[in-house]
ROSEBA-904773 format. One record per residue (C-alpha): residue number from 1; residue in one letter; x, y, z. Coordinates in pm, whole numbers. Layout:
REM ROSEBA-904773
<atom NUM 'A' <X Y Z>>;
...
***
This chain:
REM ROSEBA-904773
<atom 1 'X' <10814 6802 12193>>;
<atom 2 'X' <10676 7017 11908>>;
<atom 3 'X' <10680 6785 11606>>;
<atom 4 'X' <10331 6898 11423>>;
<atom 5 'X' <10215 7264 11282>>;
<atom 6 'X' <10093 7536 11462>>;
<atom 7 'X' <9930 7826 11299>>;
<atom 8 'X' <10141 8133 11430>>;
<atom 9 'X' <9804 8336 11422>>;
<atom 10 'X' <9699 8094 11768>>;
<atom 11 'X' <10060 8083 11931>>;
<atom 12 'X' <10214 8373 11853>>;
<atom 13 'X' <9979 8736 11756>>;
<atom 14 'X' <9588 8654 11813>>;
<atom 15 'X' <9417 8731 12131>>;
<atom 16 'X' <9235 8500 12338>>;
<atom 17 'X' <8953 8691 12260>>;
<atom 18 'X' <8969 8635 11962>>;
<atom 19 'X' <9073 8241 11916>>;
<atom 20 'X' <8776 8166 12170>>;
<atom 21 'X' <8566 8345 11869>>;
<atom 22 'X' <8647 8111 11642>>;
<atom 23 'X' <8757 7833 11846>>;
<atom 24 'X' <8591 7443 11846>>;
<atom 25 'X' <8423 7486 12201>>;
<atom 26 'X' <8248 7820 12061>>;
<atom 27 'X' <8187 7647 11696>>;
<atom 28 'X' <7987 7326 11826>>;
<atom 29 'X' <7846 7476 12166>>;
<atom 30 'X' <7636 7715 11849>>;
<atom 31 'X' <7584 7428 11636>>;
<atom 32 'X' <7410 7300 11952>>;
<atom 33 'X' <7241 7588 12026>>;
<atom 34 'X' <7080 7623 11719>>;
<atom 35 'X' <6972 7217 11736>>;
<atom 36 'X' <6801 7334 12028>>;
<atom 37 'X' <6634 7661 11882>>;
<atom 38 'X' <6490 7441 11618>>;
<atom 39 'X' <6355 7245 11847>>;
<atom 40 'X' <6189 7507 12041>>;
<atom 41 'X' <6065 7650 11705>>;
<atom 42 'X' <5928 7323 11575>>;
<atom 43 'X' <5746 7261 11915>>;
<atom 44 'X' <5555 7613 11939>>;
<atom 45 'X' <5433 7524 11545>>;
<atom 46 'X' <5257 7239 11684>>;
<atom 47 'X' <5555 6917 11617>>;
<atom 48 'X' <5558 6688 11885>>;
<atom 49 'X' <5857 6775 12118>>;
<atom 50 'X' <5827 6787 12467>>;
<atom 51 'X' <5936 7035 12727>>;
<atom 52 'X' <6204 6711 12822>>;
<atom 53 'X' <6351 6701 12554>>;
<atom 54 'X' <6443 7073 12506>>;
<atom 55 'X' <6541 7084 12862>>;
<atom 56 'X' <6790 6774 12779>>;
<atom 57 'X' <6935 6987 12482>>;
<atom 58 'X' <6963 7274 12670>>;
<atom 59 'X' <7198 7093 12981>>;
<atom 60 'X' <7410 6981 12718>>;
<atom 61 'X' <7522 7238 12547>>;
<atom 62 'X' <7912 7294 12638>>;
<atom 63 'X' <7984 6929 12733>>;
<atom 64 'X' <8117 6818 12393>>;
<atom 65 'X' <8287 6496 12346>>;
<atom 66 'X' <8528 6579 12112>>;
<atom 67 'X' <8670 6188 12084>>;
<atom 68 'X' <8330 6003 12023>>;
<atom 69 'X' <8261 6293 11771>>;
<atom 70 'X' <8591 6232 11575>>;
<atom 71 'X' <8485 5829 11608>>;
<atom 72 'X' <8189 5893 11398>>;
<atom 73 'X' <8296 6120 11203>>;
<atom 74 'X' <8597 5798 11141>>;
<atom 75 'X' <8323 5600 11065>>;
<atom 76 'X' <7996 5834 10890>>;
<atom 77 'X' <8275 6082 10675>>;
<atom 78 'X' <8059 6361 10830>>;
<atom 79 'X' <8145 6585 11039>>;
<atom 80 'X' <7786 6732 11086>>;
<atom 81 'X' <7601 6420 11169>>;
<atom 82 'X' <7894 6273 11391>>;
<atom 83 'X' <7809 6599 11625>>;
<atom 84 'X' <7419 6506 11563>>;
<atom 85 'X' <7526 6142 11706>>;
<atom 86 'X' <7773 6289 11963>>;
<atom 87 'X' <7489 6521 12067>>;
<atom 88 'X' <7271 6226 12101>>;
<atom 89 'X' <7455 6006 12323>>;
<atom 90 'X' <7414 6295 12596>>;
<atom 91 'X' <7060 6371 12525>>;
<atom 92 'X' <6909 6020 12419>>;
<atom 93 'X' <6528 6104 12517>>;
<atom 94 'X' <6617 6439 12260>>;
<atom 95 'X' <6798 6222 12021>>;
<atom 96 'X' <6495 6145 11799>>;
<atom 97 'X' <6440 6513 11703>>;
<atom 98 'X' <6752 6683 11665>>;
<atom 99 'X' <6832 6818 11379>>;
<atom 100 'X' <6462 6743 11256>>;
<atom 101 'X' <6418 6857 10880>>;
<atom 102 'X' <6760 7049 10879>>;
<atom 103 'X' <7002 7022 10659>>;
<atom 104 'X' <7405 7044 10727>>;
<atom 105 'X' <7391 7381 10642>>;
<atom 106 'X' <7151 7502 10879>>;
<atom 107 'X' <7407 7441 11181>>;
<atom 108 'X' <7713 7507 10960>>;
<atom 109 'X' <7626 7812 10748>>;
<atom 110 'X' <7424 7990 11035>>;
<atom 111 'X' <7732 7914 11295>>;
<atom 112 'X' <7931 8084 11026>>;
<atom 113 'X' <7702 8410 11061>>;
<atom 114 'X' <7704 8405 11390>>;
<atom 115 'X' <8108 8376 11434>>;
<atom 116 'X' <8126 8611 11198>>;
<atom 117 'X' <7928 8859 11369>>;
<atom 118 'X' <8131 8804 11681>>;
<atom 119 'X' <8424 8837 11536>>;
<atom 120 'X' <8326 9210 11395>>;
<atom 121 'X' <8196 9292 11705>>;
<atom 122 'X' <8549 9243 11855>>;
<atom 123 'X' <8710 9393 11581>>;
<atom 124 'X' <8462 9699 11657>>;
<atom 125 'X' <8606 9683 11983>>;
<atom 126 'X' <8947 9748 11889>>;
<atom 127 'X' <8887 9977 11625>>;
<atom 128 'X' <8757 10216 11805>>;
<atom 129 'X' <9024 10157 12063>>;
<atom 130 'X' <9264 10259 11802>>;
<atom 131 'X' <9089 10585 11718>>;
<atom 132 'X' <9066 10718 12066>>;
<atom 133 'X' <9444 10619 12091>>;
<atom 134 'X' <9522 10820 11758>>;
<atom 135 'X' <9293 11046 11857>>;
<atom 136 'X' <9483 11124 12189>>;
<atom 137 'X' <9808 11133 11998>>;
<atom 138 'X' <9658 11381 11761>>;
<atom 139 'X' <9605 11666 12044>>;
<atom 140 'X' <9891 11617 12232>>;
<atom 141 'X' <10079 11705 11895>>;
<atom 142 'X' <9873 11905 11745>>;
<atom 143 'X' <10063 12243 11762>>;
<atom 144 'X' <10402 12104 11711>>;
<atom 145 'X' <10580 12133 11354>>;
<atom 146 'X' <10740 11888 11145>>;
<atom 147 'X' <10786 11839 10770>>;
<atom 148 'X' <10577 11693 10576>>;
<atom 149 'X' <10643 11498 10262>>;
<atom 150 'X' <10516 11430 9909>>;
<atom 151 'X' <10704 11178 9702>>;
<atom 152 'X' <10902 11123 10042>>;
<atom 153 'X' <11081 11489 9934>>;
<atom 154 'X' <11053 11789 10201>>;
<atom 155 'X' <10741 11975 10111>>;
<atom 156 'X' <10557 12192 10310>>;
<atom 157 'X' <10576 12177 10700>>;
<atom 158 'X' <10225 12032 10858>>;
<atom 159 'X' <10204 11909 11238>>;
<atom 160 'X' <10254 11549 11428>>;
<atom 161 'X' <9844 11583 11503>>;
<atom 162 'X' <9744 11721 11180>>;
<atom 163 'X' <9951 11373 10996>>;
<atom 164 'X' <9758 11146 11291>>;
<atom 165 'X' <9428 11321 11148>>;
<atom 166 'X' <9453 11143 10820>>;
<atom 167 'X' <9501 10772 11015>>;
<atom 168 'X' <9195 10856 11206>>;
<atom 169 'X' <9005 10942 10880>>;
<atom 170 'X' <9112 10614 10748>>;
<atom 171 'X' <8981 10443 11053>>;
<atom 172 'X' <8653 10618 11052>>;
<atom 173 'X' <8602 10488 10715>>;
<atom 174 'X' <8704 10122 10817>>;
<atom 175 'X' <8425 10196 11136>>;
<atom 176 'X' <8138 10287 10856>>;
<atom 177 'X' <8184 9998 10674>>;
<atom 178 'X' <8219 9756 10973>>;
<atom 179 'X' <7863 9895 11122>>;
<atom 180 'X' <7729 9869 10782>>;
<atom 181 'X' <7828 9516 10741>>;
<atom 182 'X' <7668 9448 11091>>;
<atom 183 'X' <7385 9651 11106>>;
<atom 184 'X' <7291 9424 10757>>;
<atom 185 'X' <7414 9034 10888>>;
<atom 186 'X' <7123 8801 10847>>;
<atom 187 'X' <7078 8425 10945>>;
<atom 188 'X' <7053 8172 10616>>;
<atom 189 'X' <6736 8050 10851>>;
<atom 190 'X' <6618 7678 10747>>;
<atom 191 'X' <6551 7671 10428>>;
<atom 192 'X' <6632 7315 10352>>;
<atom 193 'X' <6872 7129 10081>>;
<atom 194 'X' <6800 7357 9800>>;
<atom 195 'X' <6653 7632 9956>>;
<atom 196 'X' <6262 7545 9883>>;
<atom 197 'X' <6194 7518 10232>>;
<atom 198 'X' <6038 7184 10081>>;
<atom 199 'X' <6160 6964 10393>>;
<atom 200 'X' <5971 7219 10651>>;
<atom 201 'X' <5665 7240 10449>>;
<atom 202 'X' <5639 6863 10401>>;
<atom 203 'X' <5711 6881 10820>>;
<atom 204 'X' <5407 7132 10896>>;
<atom 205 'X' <5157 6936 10649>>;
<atom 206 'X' <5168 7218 10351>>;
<atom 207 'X' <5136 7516 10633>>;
<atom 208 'X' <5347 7797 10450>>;
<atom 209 'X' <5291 8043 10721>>;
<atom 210 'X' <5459 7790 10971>>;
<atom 211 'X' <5741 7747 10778>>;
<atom 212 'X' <5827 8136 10781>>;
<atom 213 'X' <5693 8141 11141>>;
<atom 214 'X' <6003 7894 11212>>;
<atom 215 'X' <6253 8115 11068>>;
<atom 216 'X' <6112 8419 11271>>;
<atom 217 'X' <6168 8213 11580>>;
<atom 218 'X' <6515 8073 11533>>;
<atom 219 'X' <6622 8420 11446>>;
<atom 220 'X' <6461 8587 11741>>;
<atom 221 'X' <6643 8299 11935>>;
<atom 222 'X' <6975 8343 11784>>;
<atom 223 'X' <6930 8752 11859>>;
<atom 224 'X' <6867 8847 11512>>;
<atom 225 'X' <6606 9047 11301>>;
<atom 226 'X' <6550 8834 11040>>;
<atom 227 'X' <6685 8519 10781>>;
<atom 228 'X' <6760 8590 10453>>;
<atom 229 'X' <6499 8591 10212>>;
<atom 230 'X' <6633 8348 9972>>;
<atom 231 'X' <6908 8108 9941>>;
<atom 232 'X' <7016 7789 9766>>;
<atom 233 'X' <7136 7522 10011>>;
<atom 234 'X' <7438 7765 10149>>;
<atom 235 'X' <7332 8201 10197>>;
<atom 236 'X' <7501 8395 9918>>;
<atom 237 'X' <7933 8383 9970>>;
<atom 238 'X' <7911 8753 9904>>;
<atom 239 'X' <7832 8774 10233>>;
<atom 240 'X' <8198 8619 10331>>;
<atom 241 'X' <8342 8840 10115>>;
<atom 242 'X' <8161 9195 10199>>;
<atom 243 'X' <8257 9062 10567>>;
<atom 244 'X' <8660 9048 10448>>;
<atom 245 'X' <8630 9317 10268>>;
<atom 246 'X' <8578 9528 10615>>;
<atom 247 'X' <8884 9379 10741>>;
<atom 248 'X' <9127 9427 10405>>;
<atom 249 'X' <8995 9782 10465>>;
<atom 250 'X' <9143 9799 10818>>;
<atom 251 'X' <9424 9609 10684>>;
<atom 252 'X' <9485 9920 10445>>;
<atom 253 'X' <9437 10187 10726>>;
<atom 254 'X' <9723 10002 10954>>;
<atom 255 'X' <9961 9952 10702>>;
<atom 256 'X' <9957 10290 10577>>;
<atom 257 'X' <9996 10366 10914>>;
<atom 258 'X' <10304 10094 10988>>;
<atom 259 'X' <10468 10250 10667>>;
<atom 260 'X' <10480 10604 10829>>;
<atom 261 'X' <10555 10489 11117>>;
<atom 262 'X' <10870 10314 10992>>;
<atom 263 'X' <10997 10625 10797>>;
<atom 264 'X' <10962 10824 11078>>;
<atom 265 'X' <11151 10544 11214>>;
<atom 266 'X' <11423 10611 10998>>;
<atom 267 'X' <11446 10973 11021>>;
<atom 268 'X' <11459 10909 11401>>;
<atom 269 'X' <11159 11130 11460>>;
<atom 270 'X' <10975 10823 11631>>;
<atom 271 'X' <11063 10512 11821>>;
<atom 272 'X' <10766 10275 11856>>;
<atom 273 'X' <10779 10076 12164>>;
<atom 274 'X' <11135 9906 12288>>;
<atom 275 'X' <11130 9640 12579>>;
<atom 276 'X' <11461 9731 12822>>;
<atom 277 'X' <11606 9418 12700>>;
<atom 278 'X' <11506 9383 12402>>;
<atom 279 'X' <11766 9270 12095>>;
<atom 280 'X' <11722 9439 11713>>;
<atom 281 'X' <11953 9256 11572>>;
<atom 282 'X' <12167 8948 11630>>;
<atom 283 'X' <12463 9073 11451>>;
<atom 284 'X' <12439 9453 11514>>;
<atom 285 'X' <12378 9538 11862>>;
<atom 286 'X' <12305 9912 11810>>;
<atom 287 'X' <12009 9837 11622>>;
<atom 288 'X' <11625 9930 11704>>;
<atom 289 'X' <11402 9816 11427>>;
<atom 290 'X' <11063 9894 11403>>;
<atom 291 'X' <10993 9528 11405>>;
<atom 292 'X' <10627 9611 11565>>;
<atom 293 'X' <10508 9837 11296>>;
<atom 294 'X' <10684 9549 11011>>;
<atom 295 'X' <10446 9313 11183>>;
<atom 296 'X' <10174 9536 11091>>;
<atom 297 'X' <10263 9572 10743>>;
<atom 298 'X' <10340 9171 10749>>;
<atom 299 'X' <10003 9096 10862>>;
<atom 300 'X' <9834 9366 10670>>;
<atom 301 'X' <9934 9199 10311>>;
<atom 302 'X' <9846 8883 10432>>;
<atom 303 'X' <9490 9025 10476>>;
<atom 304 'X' <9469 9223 10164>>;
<atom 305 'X' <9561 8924 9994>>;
<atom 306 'X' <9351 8693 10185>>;
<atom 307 'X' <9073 8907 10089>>;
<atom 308 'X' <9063 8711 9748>>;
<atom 309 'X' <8962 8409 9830>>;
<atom 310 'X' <8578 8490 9947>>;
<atom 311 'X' <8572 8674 9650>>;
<atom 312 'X' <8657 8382 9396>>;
<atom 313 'X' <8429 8161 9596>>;
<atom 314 'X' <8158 8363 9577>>;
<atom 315 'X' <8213 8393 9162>>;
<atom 316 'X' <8263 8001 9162>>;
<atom 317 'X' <7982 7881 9340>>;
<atom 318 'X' <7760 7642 9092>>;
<atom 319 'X' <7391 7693 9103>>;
<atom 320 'X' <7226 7617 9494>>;
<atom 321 'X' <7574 7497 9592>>;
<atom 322 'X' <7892 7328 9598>>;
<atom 323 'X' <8171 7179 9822>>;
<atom 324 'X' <8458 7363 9707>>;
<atom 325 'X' <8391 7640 9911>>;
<atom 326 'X' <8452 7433 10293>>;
<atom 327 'X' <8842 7365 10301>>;
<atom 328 'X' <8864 7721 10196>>;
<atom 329 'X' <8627 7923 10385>>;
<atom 330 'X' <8743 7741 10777>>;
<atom 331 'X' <9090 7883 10667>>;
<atom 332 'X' <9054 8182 10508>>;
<atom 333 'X' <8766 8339 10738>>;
<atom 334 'X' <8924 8266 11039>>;
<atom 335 'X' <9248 8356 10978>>;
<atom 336 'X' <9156 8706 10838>>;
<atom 337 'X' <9011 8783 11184>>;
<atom 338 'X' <9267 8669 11383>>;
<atom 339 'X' <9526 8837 11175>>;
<atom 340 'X' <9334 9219 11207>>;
<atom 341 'X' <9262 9111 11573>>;
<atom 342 'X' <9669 9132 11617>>;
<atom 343 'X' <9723 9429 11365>>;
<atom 344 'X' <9437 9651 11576>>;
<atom 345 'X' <9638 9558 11911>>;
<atom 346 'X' <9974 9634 11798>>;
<atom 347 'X' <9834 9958 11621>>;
<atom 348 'X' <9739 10090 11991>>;
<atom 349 'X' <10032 9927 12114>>;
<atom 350 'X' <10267 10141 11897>>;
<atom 351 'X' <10064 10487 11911>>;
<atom 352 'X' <10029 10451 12267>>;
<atom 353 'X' <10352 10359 12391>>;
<atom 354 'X' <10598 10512 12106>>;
<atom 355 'X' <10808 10847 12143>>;
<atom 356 'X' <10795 11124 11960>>;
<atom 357 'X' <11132 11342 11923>>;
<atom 358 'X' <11046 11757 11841>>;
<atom 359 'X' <11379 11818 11801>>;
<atom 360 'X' <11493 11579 11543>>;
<atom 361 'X' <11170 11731 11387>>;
<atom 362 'X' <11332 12090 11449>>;
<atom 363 'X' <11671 11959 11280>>;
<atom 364 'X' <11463 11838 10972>>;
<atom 365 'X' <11274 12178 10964>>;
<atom 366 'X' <11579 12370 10949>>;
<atom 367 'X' <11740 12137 10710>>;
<atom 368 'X' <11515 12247 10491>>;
<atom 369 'X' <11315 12532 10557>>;
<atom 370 'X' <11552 12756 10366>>;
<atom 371 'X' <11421 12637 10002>>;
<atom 372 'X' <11059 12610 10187>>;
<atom 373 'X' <11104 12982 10267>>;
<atom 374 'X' <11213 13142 9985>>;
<atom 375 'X' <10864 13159 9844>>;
<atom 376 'X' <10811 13390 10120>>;
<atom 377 'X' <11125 13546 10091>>;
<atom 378 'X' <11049 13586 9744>>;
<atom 379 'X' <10727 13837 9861>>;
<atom 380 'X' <10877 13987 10163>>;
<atom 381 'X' <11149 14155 9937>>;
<atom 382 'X' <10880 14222 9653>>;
<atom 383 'X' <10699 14441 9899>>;
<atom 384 'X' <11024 14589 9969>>;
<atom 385 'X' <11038 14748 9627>>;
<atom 386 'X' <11289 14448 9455>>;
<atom 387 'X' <11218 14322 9111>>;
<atom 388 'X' <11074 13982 9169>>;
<atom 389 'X' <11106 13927 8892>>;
<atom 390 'X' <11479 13934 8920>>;
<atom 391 'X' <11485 13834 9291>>;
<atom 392 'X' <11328 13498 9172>>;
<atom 393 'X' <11605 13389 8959>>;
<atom 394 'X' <11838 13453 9211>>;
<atom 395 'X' <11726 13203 9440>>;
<atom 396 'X' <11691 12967 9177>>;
<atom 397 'X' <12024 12983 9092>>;
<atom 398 'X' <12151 12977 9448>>;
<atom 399 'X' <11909 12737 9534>>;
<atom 400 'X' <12058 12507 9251>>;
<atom 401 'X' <12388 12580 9351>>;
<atom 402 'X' <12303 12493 9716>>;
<atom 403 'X' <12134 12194 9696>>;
<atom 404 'X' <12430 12005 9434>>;
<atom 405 'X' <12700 12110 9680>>;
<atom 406 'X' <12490 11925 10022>>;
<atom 407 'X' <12413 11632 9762>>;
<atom 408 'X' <12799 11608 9612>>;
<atom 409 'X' <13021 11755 9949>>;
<atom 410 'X' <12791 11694 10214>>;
<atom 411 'X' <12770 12042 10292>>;
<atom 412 'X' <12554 12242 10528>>;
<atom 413 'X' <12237 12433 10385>>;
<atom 414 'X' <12387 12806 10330>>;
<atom 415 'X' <12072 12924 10123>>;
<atom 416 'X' <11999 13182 10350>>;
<atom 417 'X' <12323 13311 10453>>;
<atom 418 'X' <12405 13377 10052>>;
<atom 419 'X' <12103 13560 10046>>;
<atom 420 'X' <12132 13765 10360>>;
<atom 421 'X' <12468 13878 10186>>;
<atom 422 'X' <12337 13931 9828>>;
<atom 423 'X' <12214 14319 9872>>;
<atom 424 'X' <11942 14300 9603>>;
<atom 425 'X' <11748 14094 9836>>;
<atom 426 'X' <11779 14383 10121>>;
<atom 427 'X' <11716 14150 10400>>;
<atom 428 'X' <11836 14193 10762>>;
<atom 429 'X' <11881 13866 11022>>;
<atom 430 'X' <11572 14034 11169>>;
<atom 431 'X' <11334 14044 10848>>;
<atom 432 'X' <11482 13626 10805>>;
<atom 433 'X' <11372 13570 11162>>;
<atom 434 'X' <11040 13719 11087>>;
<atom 435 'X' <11023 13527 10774>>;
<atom 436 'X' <11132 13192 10884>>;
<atom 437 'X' <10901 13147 11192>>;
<atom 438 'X' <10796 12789 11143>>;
<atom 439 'X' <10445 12813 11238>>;
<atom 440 'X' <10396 13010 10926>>;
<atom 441 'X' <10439 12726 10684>>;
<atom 442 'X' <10247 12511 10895>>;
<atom 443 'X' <9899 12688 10767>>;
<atom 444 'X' <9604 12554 10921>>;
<atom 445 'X' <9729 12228 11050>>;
<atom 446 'X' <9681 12294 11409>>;
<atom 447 'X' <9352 12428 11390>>;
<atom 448 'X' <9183 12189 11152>>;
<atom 449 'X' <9324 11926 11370>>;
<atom 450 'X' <9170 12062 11653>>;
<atom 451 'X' <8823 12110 11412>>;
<atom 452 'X' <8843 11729 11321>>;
<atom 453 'X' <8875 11608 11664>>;
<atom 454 'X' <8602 11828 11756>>;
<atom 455 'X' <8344 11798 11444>>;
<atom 456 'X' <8416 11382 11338>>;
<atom 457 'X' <8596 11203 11630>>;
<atom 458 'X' <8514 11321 11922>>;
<atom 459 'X' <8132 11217 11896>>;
<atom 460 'X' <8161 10919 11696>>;
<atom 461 'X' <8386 10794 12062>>;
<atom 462 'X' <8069 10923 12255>>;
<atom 463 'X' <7827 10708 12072>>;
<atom 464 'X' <8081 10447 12151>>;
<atom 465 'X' <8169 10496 12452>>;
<atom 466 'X' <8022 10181 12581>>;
<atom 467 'X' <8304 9998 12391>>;
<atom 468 'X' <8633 10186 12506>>;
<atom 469 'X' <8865 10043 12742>>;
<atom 470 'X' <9076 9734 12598>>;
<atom 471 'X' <9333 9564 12706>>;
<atom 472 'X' <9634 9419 12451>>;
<atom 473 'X' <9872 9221 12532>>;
<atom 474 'X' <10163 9208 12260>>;
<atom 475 'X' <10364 8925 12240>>;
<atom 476 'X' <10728 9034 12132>>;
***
């Protein structure tokens, strides 16, 4: 019997991975963790703590009990000290010095970090599992035509690879900011209830080199380089939102990406992914939606959007802190992760497992090549000795002609047969053969597909290579 909520970013698209990141066992095992790096810090600055007691902490750090916490909690309205009492049940020689001089937000705020950094790291993961799957996609298709479009309207013809180039691009950008935002995470550190450090200092008897010797310590402990150098109670909610920001950036990458996909879709040059039993549509059986790359878009807007919130909480925050920033921040954080943790996995999902069709591509080519052409045409029969001048409004007015009789009657695309027959244009069905070779209209696209694998993918996946290899499972 289901008769409460369930967030459909735990049941139905985020990885385990992923939930585990952000999940209760990982949350209050780290708020643990960092009770017992404190403690470990405080006793090599000279406070009285025995090895006992840190070796209590430290066989007690998964074996959360999750009831006696929610009884104090019941009883304190505190979610932070019922874990310090919860803590203490199971380490009662240690239960005198945890969370000595520390305020809430030392666990909370430097848990947040820490999640956070996690998180990215796994998003890392399957970011640059998506590029080597684009990547792949882009030279296996790199020589083969299809049209392009501006506006959505035929342009010029390009190739499968050379369009996959400009995902990848978008990715690589997504990839410089992620690193960036790792590369720069910092712990808040212990800085106390207004970020004076006061509660430390009063601690080490007025030693200021021992309180910035503590926050050395607990960062070396936690596997970072360094706190931040100033706070108020809570580190800066920029921080939140620079983090988001990475993700809305991905979030823009795949849904530029879904949107293609789902044209191409349309024109039946692609199919993403379709299970042997697998229903499109309740009422019309023929169907084969795209529903995989929808999800992408789906989820995309909810991150772009979701992107907000950091950013009004870090404009709202009042001087060295406030509350309103808690009911929002173990929503919206979480929930942008898990949501670009599904979007990466479907992305590779799609590119890996979807089919390409050349010769719809070839039917769409054709369609249109004649107007394409006649640029070329137009210079073949100038070098011929025509007017081109005069040979120019010629195939304007055909052209004209042509493309109101497909649009009213439905009618194939005789451009080049009325021009074969016009004698001021001189042409033979050789000379339009010569002319209308696809791979002339295509212009560089193979080869600076190639170059872009070569020059700005290819070792950006070597530095990586440590990370490739990833398994998603997509729940249909």
């Amino acid at each position: 019997m289901r008769n409460t909520y369930e967030n459909p970013l735990c049941v139905r698209y985020a990885s385990s991975e992923m939930k585990f990141i952000f999940s209760d066992d990982h949350k209050f095992s780290t708020w643990r963790r960092l009770w017992t790096a404190l403690a470990k810090a405080e006793k090599e600055l000279g406070i009285e703590i025995t090895d006992a007691q840190i070796s209590e902490m430290e066989a007690h750090l998964e074996d959360i009990d999750y009831e006696a916490a929610a009884a104090y909690e019941r009883q304190l309205r505190h979610d932070v000290m019922a874990h310090v009492h919860a803590f203490g049940d199971v380490c009662p020689t240690a239960r005198p010095i945890i969370h000595l001089g520390a305020t809430s937000c030392y666990v909370g705020d430097n848990t947040d970090i820490i999640v956070m950094r996690e998180g990215l790291r796994r998003v890392k993961k399957l970011l640059v599992n998506t590029v080597k799957a684009v990547s792949d996609f882009a030279e296996q298709w790199k020589d083969t035509p299809t049209l392009a479009y501006t506006h959505f309207q035929a342009a010029q013809p390009t190739t499968v690879g050379k369009r996959a180039t400009l995902w990848i691009q978008d990715l690589l950008m997504d990839l410089d900011a992620l690193d960036f935002q790792l590369d720069n995470l910092k712990l808040l550190g212990c800085k106390g209830t207004t970020g004076t450090g006061a509660s430390f200092l009063e601690l080490f008897g007025g030693d200021h080199e021992k309180v910035k010797r503590l926050e050395t310590l607990i960062a070396k402990d936690m596997d970072f380089d360094a706190c931040m150098a100033v706070s108020g109670q809570t580190y800066t909610r920029k921080v939140d939102y620079n983090v988001l920001s990475v993700l809305c950036g991905i979030a823009q990458s795949a849904a530029k990406f879904s949107n293609d996909i789902r044209l191409l879709s349309h024109l039946k040059e692609f199919d993403e992914p379709f299970e042997s039993k697998q229903i499109g549509s309740s009422a019309m059986a023929y169907k084969r939606n795209p529903m995989r790359s929808e999800r992408i878009a789906s989820l995309s807007r909810y991150v772009m959007c979701d992107v907000l919130n950091p950013a009004i909480t870090a404009a709202t925050q009042w001087f060295e802190r406030t509350l309103d920033d808690s009911a929002n921040r173990r929503i919206s954080i979480p929930e942008a992760f898990l949501a670009v943790d599904s979007i990466l996995s479907l992305y590779i999902n799609v590119i890996t497992n979807g089919t390409v069709y050349p010769k719809m591509m070839e039917r769409h080519l054709k369609e249109e090549l004649p107007f394409i052409a006649t640029e070329n045409i137009l210079m073949d029969c100038a070098k011929r000795g025509a007017d081109r001048q005069d040979m120019h409004e010629a195939i304007r007015r055909y052209s004209v002609d042509v493309a109101k009789r497909i649009k009213l009657s439905g009618e194939d695309n005789n451009l080049l047969e009325l021009m074969l027959n016009d004698p001021r244009f001189m042409l033979t069905q050789e000379d339009l053969d010569r002319v209308l070779d696809v791979r002339k209209f295509v212009g560089r696209a193979p080869e600076q597909t190639a170059e872009f694998l070569e020059e700005c993918v290819y070792p950006v996946l070597k530095h990586e290579k440590a990370l490739l290899g990833v398994d998603v499972t997509i729940s249909v």
